[in-house]
N, C-alpha and C positions, 0 to 999 in steps of 0.2 A: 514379337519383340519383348526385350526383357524391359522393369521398367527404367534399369541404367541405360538400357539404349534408346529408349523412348525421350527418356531424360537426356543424355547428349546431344537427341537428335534436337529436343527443343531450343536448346542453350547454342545448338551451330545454327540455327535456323536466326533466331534473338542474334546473335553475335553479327552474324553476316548485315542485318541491316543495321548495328549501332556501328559494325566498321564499314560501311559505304556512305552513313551520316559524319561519322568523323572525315573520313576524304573530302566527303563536301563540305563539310561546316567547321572542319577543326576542333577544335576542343575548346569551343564555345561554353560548354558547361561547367566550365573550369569557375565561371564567375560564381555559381551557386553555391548559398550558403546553406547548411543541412537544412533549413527550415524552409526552402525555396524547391527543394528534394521532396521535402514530406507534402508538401502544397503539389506540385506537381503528380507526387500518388496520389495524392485523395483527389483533385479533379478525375483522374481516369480512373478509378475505385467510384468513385461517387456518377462515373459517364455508364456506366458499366452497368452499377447497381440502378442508373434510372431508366438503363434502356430495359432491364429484367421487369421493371414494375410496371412501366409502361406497353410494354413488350411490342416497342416500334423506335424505329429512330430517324433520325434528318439530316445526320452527319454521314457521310460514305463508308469513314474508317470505322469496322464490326469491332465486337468483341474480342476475337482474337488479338486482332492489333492493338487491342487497348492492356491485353493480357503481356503481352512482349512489351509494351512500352512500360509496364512497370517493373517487370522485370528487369529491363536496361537501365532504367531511373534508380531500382535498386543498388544495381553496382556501379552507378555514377556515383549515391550515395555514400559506398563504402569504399571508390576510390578515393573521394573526398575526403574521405576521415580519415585516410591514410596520410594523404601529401597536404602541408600544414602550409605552405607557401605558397599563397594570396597570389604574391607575383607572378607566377609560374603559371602562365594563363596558356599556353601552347602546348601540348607536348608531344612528341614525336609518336605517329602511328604504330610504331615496332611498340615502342613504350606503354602506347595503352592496349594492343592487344594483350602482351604479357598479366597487366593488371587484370584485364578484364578476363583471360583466362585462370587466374590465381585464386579472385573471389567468385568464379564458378565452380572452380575445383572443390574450393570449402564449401560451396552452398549443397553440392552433391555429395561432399564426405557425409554432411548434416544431415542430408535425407536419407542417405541411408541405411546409416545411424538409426536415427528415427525412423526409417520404414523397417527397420529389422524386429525394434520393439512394440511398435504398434500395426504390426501385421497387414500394413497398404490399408489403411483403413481409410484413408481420403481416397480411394478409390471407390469408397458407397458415399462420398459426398457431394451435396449439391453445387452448382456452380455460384448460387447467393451464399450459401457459407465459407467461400475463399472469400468473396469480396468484403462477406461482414468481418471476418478476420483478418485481411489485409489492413480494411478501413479501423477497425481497432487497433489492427500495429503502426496504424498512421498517427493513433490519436496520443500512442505510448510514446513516441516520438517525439511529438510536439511538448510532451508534460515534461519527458526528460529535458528537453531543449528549455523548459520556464523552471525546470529546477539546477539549471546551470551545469547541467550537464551528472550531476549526483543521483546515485539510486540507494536506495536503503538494502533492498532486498534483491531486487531484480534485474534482470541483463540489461546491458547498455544496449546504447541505440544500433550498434551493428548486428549483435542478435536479431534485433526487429528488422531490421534490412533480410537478413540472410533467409527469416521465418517468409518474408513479404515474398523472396526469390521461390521456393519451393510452392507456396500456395501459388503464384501465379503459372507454374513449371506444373503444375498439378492440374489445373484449371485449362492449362494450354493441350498436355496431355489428351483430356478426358475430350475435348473440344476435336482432336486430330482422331479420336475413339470414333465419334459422333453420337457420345454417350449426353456430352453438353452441347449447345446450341452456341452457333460462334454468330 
């Protein structure tokens, strides 16, 4: 498989359980506020990185599902920064597949992009340095979220969402390889 198909197949795979959660739970998430997004990546970034150190664990859900579940929290987060109405706590299933298919389309235009110029090179990398780069696009997150949302230099927080979407797309990949350990 190429790695666009690798990569679709991960993001139908992701999808299918954030749209059988929405069936069941609604759009419960609607309540989160981005810094409630970034808190919830870094527990499974940080669940992740203690199961690698310790290299044991006591919870059921592996790696891999820790890998999906940030990737879905990703684009919870950048549907959130989308729809600005608080109120708006429901929203019709058709509606958020759309979204949810819109910020995957970018997240793979982005990788591709980027896998054109840096020649698959997260393909020689370790499965701790996604999560140490997710957990630093977590922390990029939070600084923009204390600097009111201003950057001097550097991309806003949907950039760091969409970076957070391909490392964990990359990490899932290499995991369906069995190049990483799920």
């Amino acid at each position: 498989m190429t790695t666009e198909q690798q990569y679709n197949e991960v993001i139908r795979s992701s999808k299918q359980v954030f749209m059988q959660k929405t069936r069941d739970y609604g759009t419960s998430w609607r309540v989160y506020r981005t810094i409630s997004v970034a808190d919830q990546l870094y527990i499974k970034a940080r669940r992740i990185r203690t199961i690698q150190e310790k290299g044991r664990q006591q919870v059921n859900d592996d790696v891999f599902s820790e890998f999906s579940g940030i990737l879905n929290y990703s684009i919870i987060g950048l549907i959130q920064l989308d729809i600005n109405d608080d109120e708006l706590e429901e929203l019709p299933v058709e509606q958020v597949e759309r979204l949810y298919d819109e910020k995957a389309a970018t997240a793979r235009r982005l990788m591709m992009n980027k896998n054109h110029d840096y020649g698959e090179a997260w393909r020689e990398m370790s499965q701790e340095s996604y999560v140490d780069l997710i957990l630093a696009k977590v922390l990029r997150i939070k600084q923009i979220l204390q600097n009111k949302g201003q950057t001097l230099v550097s991309e806003g927080i949907d950039a760091n969402y969409y970076d957070i979407i391909n490392y964990a797309v990359f990490g899932l990949i290499l995991i369906g390889e069995g190049v990483h350990s799920s």
